[in-house]
C-alpha beads as a LAMMPS data file, in Angstrom:
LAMMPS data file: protein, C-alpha beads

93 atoms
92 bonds

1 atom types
1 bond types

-500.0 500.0 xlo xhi
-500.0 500.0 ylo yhi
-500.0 500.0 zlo zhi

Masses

1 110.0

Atoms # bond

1 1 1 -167.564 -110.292 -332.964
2 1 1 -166.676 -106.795 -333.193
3 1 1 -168.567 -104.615 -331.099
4 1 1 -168.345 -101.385 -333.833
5 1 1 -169.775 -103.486 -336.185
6 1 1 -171.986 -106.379 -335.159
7 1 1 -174.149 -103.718 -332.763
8 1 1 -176.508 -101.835 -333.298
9 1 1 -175.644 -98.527 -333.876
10 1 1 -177.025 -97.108 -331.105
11 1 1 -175.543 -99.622 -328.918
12 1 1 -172.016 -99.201 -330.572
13 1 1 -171.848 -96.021 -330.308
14 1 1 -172.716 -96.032 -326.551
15 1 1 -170.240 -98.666 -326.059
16 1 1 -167.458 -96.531 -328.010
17 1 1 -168.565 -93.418 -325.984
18 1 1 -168.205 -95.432 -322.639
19 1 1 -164.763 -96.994 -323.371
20 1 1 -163.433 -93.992 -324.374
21 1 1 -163.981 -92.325 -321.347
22 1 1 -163.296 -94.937 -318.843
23 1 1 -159.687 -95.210 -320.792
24 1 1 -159.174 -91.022 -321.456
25 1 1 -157.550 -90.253 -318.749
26 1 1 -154.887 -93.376 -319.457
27 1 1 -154.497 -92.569 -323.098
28 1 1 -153.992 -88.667 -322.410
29 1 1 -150.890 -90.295 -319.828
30 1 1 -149.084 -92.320 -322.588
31 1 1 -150.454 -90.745 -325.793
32 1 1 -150.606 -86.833 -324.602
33 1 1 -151.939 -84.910 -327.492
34 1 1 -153.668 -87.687 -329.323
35 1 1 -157.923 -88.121 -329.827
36 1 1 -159.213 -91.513 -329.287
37 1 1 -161.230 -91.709 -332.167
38 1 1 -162.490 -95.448 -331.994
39 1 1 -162.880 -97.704 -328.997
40 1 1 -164.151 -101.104 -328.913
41 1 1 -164.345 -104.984 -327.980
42 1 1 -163.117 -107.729 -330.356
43 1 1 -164.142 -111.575 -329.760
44 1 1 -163.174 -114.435 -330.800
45 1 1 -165.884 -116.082 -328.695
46 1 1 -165.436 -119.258 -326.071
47 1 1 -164.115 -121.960 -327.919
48 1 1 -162.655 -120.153 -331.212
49 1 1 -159.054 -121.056 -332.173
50 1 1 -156.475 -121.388 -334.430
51 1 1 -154.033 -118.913 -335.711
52 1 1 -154.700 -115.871 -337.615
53 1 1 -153.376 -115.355 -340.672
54 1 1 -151.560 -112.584 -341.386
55 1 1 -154.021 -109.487 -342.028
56 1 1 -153.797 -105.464 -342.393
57 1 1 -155.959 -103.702 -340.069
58 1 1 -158.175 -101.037 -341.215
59 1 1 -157.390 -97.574 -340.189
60 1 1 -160.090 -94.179 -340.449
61 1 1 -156.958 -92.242 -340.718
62 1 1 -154.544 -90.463 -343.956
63 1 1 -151.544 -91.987 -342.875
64 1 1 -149.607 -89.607 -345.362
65 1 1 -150.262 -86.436 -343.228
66 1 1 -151.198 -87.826 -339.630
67 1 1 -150.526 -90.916 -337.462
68 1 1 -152.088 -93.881 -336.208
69 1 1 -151.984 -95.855 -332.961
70 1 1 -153.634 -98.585 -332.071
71 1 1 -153.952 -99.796 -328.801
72 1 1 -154.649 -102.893 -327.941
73 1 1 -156.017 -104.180 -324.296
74 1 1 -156.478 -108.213 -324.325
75 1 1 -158.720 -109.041 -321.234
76 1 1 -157.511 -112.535 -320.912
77 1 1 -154.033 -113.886 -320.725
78 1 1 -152.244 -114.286 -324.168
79 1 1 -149.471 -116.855 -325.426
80 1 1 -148.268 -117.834 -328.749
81 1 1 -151.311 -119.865 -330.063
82 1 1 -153.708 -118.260 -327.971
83 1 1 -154.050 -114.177 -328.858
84 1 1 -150.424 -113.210 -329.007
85 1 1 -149.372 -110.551 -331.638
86 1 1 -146.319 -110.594 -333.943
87 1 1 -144.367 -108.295 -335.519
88 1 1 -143.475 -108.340 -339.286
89 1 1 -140.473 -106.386 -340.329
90 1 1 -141.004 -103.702 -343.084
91 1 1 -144.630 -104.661 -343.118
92 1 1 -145.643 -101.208 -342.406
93 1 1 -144.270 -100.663 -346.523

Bonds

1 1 1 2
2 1 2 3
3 1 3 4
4 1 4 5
5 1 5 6
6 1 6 7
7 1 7 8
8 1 8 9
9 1 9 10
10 1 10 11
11 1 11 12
12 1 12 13
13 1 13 14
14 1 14 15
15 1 15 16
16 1 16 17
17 1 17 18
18 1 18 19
19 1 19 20
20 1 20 21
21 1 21 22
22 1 22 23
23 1 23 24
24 1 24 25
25 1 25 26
26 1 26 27
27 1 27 28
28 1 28 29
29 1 29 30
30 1 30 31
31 1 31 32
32 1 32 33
33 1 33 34
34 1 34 35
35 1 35 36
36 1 36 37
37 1 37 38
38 1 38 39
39 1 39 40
40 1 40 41
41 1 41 42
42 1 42 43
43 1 43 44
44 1 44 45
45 1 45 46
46 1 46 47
47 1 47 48
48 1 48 49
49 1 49 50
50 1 50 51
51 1 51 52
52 1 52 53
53 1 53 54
54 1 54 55
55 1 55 56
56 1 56 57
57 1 57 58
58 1 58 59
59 1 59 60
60 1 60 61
61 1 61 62
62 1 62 63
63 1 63 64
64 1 64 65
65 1 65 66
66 1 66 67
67 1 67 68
68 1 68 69
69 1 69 70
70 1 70 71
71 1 71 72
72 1 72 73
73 1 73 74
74 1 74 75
75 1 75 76
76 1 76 77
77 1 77 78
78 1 78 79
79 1 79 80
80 1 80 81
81 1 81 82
82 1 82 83
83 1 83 84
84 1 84 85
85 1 85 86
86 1 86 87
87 1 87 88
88 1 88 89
89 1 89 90
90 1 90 91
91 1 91 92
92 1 92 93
């Protein structure tokens, strides 16, 4: 579930507009200068496991002339097998 997608638009963008401003004043503190453009919640849902494979995240933005980050909140505890991220060298080429 992926609350930008799988809402209703209406509902979507009210979530988006409410997370962003709950979380502006802590993005302006690490990220000063940058726009939140997106905000929202991501589910696996009770129950769902198994690892990931590796994926590429869409972005909205021309990486060529401006720059991306992604922030990323989990709202439960994470471990290896259960929501933790990894980093791929050279990857981002």
């Amino acid at each position: 579930f992926t609350s930008c997608n799988d809402l209703p638009r209406a509902a979507a963008g009210a979530l988006d507009d409410e997370l962003r401003r709950r979380m502006a004043d802590r993005v302006e503190q690490l990220l000063p200068g940058y726009r939140t453009f997106l905000a929202s919640f991501i589910s696996k849902g009770a129950g769902a496991g198994g690892m990931l494979e590796y994926h590429q995240d869409l972005t909205y933005t021309d990486e060529r002339t401006d720059r991306a980050v992604l922030v990323w909140a989990p709202l439960a505890p994470t471990r290896q097998g259960a929501g933790a991220l990894r980093v791929v060298p050279g990857s981002h080429l």
